[in-house]
mmJSON file of the N, C-alpha and C atoms, coordinates in Angstrom:
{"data_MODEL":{"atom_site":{
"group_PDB":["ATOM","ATOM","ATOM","ATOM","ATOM","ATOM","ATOM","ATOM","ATOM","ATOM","ATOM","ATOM","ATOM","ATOM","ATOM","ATOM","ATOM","ATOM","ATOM","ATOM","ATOM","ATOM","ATOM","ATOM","ATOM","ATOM","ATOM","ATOM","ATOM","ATOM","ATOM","ATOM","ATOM","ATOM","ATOM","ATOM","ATOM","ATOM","ATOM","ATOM","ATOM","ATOM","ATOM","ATOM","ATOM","ATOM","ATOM","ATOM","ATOM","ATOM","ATOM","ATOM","ATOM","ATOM","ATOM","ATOM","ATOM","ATOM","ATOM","ATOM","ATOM","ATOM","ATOM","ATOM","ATOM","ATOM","ATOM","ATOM","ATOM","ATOM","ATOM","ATOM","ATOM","ATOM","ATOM","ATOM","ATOM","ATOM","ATOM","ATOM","ATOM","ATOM","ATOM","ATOM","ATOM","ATOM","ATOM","ATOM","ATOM","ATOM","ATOM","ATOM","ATOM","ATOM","ATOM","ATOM","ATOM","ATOM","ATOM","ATOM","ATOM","ATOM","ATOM","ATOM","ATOM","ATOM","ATOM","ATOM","ATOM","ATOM","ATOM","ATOM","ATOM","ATOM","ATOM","ATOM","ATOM","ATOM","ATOM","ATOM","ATOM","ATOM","ATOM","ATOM","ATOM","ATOM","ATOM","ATOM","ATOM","ATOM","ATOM","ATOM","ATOM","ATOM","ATOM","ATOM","ATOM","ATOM","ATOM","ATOM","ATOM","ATOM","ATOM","ATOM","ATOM","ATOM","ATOM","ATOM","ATOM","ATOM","ATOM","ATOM","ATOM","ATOM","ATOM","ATOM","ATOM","ATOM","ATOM","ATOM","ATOM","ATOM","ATOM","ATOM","ATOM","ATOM","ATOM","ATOM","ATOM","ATOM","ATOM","ATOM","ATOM","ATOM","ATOM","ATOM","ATOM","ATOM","ATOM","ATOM","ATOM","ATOM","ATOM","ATOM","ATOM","ATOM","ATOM","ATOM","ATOM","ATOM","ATOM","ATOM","ATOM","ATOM","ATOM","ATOM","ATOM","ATOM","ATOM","ATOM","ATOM","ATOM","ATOM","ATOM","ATOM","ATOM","ATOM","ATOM","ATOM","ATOM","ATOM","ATOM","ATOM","ATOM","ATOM","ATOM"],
"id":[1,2,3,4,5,6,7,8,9,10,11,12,13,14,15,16,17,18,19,20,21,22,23,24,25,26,27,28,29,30,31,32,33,34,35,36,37,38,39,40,41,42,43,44,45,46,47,48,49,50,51,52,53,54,55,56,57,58,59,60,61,62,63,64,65,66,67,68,69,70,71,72,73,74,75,76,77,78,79,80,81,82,83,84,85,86,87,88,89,90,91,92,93,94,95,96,97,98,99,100,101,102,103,104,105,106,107,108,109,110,111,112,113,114,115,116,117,118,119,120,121,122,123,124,125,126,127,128,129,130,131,132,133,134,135,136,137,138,139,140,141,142,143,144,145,146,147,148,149,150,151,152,153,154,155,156,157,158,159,160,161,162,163,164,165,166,167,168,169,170,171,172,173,174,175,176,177,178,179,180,181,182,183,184,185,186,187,188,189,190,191,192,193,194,195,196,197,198,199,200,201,202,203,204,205,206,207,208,209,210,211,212,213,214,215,216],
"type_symbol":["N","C","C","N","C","C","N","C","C","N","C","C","N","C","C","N","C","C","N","C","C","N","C","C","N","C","C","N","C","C","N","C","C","N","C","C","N","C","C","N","C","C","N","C","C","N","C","C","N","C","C","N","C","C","N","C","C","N","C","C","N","C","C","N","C","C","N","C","C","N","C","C","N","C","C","N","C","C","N","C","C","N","C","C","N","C","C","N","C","C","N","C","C","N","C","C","N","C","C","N","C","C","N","C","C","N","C","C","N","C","C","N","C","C","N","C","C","N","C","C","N","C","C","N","C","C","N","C","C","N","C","C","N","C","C","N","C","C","N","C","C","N","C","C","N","C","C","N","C","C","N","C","C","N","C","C","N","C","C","N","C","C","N","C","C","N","C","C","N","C","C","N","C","C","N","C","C","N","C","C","N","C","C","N","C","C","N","C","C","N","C","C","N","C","C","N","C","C","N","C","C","N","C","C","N","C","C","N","C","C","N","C","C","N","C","C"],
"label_atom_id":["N","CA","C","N","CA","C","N","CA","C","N","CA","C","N","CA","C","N","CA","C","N","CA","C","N","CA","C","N","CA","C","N","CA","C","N","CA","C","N","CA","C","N","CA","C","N","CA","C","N","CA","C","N","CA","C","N","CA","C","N","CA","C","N","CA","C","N","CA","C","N","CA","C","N","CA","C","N","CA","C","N","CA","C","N","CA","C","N","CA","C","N","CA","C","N","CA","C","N","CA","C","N","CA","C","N","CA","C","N","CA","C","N","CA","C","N","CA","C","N","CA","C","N","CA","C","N","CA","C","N","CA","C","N","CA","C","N","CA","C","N","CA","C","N","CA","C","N","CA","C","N","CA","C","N","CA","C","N","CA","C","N","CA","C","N","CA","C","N","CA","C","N","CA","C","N","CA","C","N","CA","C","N","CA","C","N","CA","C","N","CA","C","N","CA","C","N","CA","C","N","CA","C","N","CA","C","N","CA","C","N","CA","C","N","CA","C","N","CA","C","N","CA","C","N","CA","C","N","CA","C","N","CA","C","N","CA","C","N","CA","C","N","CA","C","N","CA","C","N","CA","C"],
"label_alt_id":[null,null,null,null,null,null,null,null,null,null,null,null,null,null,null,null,null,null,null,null,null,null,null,null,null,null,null,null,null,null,null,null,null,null,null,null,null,null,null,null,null,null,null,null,null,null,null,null,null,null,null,null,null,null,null,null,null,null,null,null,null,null,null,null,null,null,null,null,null,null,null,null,null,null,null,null,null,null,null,null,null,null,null,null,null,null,null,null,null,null,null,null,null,null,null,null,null,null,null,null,null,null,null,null,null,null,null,null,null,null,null,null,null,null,null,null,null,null,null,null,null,null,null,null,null,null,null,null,null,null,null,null,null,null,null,null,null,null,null,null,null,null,null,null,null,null,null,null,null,null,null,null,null,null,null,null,null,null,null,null,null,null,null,null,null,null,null,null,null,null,null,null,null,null,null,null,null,null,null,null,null,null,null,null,null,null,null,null,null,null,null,null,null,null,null,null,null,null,null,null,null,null,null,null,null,null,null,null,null,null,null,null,null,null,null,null],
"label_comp_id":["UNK","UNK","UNK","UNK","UNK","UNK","UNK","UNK","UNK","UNK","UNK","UNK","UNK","UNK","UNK","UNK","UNK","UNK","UNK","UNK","UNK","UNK","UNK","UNK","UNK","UNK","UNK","UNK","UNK","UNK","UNK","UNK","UNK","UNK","UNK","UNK","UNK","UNK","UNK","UNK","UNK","UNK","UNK","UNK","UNK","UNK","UNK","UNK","UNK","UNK","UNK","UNK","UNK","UNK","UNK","UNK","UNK","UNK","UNK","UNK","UNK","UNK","UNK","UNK","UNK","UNK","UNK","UNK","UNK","UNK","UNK","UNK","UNK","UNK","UNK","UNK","UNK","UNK","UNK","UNK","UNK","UNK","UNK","UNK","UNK","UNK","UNK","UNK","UNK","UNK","UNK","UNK","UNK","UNK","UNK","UNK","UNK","UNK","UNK","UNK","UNK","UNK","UNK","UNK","UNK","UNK","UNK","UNK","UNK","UNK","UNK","UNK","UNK","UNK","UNK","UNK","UNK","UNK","UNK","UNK","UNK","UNK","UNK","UNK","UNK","UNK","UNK","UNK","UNK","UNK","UNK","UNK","UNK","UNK","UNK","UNK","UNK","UNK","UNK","UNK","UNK","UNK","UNK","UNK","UNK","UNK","UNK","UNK","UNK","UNK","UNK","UNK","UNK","UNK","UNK","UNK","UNK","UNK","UNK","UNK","UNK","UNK","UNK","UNK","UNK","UNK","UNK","UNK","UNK","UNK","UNK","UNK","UNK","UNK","UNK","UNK","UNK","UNK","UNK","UNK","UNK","UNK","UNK","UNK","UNK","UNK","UNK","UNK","UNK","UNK","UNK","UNK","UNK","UNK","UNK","UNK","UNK","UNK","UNK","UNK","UNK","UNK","UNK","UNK","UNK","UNK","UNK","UNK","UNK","UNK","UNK","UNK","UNK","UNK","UNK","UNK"],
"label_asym_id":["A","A","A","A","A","A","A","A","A","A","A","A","A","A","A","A","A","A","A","A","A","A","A","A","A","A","A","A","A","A","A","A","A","A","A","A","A","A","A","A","A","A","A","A","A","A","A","A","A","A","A","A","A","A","A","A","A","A","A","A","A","A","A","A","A","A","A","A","A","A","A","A","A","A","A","A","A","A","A","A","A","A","A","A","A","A","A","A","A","A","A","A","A","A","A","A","A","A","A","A","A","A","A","A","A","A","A","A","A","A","A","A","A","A","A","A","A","A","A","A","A","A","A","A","A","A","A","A","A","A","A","A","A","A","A","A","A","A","A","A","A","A","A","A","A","A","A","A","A","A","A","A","A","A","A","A","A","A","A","A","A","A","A","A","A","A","A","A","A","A","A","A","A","A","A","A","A","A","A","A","A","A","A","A","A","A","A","A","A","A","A","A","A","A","A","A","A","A","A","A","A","A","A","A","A","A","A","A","A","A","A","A","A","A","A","A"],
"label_entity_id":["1","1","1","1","1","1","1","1","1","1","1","1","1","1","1","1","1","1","1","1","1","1","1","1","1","1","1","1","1","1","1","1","1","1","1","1","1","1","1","1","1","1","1","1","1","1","1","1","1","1","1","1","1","1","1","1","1","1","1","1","1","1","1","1","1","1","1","1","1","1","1","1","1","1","1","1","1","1","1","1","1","1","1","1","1","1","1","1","1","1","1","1","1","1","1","1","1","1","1","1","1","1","1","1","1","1","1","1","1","1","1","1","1","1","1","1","1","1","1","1","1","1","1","1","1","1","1","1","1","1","1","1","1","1","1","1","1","1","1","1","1","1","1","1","1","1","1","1","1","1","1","1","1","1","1","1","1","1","1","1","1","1","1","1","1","1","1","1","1","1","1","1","1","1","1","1","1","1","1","1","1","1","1","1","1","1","1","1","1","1","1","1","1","1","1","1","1","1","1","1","1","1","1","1","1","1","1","1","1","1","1","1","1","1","1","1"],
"label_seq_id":[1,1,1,2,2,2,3,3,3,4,4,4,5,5,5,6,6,6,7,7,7,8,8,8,9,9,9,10,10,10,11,11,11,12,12,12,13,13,13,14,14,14,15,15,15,16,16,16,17,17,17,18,18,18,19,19,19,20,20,20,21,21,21,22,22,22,23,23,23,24,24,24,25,25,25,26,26,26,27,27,27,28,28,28,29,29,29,30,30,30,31,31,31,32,32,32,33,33,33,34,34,34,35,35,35,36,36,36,37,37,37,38,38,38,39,39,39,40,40,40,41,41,41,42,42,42,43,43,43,44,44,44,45,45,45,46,46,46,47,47,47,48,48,48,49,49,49,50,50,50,51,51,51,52,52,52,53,53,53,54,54,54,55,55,55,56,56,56,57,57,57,58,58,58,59,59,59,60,60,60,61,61,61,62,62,62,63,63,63,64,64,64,65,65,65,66,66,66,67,67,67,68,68,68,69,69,69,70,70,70,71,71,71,72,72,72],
"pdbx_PDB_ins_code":[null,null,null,null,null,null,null,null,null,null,null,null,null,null,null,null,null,null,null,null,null,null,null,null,null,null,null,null,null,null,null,null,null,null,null,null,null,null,null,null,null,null,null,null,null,null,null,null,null,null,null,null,null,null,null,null,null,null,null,null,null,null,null,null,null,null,null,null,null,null,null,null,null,null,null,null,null,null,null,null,null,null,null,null,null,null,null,null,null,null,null,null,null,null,null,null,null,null,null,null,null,null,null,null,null,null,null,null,null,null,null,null,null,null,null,null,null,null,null,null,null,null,null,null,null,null,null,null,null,null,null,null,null,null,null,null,null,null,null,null,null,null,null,null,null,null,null,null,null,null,null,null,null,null,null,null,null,null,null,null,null,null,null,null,null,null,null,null,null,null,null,null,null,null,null,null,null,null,null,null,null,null,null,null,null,null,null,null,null,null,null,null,null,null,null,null,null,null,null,null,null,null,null,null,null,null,null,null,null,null,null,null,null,null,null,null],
"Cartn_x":[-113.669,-112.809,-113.33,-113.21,-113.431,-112.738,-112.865,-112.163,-113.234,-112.691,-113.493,-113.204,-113.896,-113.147,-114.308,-113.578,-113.896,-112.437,-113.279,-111.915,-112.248,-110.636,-110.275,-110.775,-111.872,-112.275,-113.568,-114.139,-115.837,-114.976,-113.859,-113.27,-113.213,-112.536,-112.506,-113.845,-114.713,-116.071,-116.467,-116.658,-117.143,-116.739,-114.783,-114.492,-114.69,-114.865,-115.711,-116.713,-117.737,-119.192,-118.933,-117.965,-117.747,-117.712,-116.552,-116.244,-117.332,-118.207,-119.115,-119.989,-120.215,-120.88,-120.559,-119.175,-118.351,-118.651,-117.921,-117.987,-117.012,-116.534,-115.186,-115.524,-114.343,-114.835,-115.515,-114.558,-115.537,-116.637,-117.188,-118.551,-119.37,-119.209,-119.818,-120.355,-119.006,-119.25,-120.288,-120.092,-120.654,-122.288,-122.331,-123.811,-124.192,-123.909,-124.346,-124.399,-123.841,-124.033,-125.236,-125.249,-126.564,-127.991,-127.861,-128.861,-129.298,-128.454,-128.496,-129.039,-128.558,-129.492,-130.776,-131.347,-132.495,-133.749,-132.795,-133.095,-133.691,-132.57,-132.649,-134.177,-133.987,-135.181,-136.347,-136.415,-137.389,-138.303,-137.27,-137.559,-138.079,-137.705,-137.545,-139.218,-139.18,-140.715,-141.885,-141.594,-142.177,-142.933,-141.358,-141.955,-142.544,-142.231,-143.249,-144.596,-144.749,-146.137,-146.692,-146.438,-146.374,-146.801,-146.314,-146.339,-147.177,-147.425,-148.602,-150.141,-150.102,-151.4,-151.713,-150.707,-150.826,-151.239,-150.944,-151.205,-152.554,-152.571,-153.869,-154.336,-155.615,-155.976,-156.903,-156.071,-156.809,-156.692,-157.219,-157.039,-158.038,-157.558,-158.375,-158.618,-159.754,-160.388,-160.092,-160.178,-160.283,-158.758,-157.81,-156.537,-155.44,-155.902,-154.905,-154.549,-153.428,-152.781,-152.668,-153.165,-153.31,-151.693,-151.608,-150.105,-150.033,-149.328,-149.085,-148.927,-149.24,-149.558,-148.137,-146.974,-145.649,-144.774,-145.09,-144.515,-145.052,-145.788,-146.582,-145.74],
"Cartn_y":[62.468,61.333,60.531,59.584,58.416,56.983,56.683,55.497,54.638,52.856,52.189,51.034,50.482,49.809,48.45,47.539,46.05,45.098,43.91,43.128,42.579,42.505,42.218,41.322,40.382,39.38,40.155,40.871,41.574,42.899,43.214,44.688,43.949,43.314,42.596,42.009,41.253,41.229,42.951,43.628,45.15,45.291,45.552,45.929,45.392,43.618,43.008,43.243,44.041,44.237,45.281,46.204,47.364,47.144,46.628,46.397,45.528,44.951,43.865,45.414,46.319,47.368,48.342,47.723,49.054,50.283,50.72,51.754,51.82,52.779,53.155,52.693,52.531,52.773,53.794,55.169,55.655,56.369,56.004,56.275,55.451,53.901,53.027,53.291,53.791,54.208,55.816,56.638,58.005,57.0,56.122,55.684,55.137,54.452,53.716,54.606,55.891,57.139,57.868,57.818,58.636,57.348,56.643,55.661,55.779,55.763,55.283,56.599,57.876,59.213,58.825,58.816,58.724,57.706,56.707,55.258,55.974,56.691,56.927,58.272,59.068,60.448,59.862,58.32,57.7,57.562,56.636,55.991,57.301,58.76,59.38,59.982,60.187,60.521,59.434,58.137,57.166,57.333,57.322,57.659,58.932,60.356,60.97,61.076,59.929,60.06,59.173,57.757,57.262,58.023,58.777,59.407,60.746,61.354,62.16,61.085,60.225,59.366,58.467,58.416,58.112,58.791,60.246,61.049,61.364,61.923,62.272,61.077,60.957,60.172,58.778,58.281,56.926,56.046,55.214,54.3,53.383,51.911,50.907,50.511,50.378,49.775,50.945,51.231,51.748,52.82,52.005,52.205,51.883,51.255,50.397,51.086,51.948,52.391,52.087,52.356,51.762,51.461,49.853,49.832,49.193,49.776,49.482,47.869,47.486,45.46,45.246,46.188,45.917,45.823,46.719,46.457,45.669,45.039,43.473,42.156],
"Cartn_z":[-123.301,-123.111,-121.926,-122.265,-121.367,-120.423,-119.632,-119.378,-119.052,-119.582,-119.318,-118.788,-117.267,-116.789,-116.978,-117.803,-117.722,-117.96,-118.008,-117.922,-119.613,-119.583,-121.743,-122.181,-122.256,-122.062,-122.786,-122.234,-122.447,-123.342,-123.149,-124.341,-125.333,-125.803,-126.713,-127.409,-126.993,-127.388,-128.102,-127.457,-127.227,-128.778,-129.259,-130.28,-131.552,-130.947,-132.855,-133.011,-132.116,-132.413,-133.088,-132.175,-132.852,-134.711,-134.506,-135.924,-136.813,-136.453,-136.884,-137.449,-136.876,-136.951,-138.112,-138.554,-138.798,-138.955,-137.304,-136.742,-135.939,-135.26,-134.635,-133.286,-132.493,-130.789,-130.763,-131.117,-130.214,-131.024,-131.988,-132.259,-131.622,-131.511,-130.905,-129.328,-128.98,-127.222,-127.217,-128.146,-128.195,-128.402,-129.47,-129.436,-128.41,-127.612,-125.971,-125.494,-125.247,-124.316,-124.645,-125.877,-126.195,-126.058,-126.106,-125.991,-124.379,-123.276,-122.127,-121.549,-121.975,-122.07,-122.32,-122.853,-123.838,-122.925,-122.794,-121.561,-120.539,-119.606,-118.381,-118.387,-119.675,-119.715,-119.473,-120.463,-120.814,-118.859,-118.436,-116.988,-116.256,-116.539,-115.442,-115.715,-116.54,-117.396,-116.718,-117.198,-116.491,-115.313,-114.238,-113.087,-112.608,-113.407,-113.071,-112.997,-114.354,-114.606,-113.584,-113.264,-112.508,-110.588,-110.895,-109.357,-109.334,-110.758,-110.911,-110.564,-111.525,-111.253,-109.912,-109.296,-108.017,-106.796,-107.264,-105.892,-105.358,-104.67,-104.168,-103.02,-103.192,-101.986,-103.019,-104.013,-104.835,-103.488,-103.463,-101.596,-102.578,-101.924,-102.183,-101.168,-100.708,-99.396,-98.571,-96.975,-96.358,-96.159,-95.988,-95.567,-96.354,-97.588,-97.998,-99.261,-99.818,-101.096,-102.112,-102.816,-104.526,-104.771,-105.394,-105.952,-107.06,-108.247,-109.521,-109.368,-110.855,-110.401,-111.004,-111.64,-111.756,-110.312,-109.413,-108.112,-107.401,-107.352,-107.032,-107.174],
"occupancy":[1.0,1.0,1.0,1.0,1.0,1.0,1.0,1.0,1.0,1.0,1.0,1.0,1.0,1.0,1.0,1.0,1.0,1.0,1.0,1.0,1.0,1.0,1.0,1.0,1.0,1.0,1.0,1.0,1.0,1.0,1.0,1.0,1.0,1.0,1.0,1.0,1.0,1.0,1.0,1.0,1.0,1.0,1.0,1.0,1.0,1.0,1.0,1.0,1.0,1.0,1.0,1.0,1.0,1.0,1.0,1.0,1.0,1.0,1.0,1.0,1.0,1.0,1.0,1.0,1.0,1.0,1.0,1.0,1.0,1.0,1.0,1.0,1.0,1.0,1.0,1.0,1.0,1.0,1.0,1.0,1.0,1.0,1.0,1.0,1.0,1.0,1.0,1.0,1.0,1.0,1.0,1.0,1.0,1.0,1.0,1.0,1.0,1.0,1.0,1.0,1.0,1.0,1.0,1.0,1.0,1.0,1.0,1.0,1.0,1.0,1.0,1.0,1.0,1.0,1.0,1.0,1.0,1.0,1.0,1.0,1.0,1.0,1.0,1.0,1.0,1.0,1.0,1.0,1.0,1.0,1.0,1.0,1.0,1.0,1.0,1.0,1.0,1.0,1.0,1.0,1.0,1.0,1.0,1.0,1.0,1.0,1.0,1.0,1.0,1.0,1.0,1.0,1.0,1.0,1.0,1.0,1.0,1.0,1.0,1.0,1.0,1.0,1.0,1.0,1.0,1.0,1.0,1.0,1.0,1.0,1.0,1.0,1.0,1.0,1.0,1.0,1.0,1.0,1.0,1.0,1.0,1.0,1.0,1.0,1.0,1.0,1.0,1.0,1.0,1.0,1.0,1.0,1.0,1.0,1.0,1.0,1.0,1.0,1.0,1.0,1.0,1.0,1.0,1.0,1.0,1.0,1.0,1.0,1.0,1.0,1.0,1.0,1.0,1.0,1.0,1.0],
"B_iso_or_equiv":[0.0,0.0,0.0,0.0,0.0,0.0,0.0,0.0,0.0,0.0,0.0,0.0,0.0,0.0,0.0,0.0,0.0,0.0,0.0,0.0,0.0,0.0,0.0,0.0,0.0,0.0,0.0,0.0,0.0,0.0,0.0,0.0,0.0,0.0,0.0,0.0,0.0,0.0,0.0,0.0,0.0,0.0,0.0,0.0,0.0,0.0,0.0,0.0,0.0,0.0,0.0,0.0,0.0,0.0,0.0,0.0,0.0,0.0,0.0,0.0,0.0,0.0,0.0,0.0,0.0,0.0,0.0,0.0,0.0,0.0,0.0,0.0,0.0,0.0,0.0,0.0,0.0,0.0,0.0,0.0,0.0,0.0,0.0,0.0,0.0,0.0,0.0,0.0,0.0,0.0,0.0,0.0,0.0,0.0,0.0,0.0,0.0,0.0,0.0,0.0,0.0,0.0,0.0,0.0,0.0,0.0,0.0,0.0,0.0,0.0,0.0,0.0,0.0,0.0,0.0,0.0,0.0,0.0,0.0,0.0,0.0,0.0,0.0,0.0,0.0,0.0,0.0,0.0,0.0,0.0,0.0,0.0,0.0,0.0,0.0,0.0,0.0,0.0,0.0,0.0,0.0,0.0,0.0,0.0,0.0,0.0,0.0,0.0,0.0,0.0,0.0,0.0,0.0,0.0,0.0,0.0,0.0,0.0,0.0,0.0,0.0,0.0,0.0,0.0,0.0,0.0,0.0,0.0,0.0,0.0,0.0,0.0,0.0,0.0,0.0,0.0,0.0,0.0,0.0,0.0,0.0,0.0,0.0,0.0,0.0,0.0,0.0,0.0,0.0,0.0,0.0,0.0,0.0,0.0,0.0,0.0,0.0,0.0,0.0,0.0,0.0,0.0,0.0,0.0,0.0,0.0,0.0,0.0,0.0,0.0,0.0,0.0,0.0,0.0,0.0,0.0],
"pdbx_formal_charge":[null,null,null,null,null,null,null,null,null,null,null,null,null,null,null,null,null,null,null,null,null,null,null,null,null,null,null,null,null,null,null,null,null,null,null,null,null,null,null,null,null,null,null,null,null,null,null,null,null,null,null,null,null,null,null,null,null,null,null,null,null,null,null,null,null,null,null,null,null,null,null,null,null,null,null,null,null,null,null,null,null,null,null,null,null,null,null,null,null,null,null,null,null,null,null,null,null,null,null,null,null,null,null,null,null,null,null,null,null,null,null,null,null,null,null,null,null,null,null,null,null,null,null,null,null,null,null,null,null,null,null,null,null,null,null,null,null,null,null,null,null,null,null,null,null,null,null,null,null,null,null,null,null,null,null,null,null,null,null,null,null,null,null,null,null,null,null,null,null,null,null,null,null,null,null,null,null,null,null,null,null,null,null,null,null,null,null,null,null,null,null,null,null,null,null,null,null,null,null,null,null,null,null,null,null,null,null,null,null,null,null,null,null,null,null,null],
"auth_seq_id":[1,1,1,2,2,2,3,3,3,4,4,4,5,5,5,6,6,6,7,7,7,8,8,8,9,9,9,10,10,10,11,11,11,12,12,12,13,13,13,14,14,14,15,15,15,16,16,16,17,17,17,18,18,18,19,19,19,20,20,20,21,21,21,22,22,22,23,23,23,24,24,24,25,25,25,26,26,26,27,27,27,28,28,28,29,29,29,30,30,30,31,31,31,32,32,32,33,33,33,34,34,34,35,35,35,36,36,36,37,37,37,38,38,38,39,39,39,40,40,40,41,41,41,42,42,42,43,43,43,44,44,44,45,45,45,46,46,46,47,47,47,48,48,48,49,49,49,50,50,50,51,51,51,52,52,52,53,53,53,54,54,54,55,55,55,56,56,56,57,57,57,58,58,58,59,59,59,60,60,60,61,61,61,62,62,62,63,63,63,64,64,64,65,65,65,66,66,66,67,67,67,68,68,68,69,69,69,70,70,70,71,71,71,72,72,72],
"auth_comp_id":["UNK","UNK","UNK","UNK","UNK","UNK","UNK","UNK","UNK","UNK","UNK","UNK","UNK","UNK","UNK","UNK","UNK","UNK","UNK","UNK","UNK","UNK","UNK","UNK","UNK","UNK","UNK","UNK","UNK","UNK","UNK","UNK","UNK","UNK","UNK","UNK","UNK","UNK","UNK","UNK","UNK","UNK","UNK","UNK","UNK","UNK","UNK","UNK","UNK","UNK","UNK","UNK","UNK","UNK","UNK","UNK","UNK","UNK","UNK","UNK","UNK","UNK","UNK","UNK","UNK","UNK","UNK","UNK","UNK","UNK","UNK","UNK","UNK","UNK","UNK","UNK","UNK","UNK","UNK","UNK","UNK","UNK","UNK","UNK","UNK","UNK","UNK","UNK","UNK","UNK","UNK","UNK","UNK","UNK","UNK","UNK","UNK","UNK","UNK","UNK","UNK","UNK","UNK","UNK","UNK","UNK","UNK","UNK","UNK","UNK","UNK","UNK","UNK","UNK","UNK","UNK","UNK","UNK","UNK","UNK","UNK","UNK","UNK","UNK","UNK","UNK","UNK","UNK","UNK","UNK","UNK","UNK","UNK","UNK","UNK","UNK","UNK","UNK","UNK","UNK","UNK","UNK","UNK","UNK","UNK","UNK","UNK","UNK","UNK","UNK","UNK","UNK","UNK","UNK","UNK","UNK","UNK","UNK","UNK","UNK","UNK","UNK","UNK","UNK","UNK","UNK","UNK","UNK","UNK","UNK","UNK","UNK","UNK","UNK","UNK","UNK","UNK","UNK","UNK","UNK","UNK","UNK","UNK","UNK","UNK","UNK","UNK","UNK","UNK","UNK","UNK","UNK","UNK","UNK","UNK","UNK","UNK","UNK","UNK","UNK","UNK","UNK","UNK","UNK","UNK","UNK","UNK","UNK","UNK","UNK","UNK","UNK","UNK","UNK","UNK","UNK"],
"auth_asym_id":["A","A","A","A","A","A","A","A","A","A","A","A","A","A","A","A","A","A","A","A","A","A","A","A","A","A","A","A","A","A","A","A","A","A","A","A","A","A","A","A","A","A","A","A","A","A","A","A","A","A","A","A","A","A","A","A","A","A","A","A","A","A","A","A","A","A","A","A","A","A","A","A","A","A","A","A","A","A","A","A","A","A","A","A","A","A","A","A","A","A","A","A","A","A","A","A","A","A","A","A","A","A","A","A","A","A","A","A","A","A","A","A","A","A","A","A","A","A","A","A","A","A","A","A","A","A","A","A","A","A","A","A","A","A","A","A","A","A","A","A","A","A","A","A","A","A","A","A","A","A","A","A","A","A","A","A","A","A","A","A","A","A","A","A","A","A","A","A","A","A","A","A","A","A","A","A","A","A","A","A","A","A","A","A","A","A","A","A","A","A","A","A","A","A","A","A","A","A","A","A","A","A","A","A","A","A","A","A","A","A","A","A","A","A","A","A"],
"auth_atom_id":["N","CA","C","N","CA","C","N","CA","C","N","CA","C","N","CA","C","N","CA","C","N","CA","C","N","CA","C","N","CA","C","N","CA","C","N","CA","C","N","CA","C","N","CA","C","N","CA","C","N","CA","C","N","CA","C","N","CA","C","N","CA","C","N","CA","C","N","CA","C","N","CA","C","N","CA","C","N","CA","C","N","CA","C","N","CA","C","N","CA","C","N","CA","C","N","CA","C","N","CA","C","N","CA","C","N","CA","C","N","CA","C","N","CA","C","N","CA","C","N","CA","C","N","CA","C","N","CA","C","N","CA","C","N","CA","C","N","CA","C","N","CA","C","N","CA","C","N","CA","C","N","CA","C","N","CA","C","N","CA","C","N","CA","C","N","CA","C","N","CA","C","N","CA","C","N","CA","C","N","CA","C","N","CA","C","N","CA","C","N","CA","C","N","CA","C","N","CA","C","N","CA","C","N","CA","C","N","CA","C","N","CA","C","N","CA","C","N","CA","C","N","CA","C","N","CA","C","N","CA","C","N","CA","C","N","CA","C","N","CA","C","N","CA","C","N","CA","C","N","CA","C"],
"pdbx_PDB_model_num":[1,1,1,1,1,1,1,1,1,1,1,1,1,1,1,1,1,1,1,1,1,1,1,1,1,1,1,1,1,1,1,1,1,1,1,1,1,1,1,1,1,1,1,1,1,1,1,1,1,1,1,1,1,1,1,1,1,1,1,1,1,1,1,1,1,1,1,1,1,1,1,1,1,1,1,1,1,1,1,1,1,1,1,1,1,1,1,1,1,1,1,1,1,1,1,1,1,1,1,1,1,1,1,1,1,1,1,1,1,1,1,1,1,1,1,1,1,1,1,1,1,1,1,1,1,1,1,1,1,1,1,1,1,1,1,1,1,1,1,1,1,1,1,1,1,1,1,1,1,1,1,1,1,1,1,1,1,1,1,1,1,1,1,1,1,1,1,1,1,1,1,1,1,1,1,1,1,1,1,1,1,1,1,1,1,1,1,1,1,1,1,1,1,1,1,1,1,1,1,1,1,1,1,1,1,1,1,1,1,1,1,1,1,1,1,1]
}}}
């Protein structure tokens, strides 16, 4: 069980998609939960790999730390 705090304005939106979907609330909400799982594993994976291929001593130029051209 859940609570969800927005204002009725964006709930309302939320439940004709729902229904545009036809699908229940709360299957709809069980699917955003499992999506945002999945999202977040995705990111976390990411940055491991991310921070595996980074380590060590890669150095560009003398002193200066290799940095991904997304954090640029």
């Amino acid at each position: 069980m859940a609570r969800v705090q927005t204002d009725e304005a964006d709930w309302n939106e939320f439940q004709e998609l729902a229904r545009s979907k036809r699908r229940s609330i709360a299957a709809y909400l069980g699917h955003l939960v499992r999506k945002e799982i999945g999202r977040a594993e995705r990111a976390a994976d990411r940055s491991a790999k991310r921070g595996a291929a980074t380590s060590g001593s890669e150095q560009v130029g003398d002193d200066e730390p290799w940095v991904p051209p997304w954090e640029i």
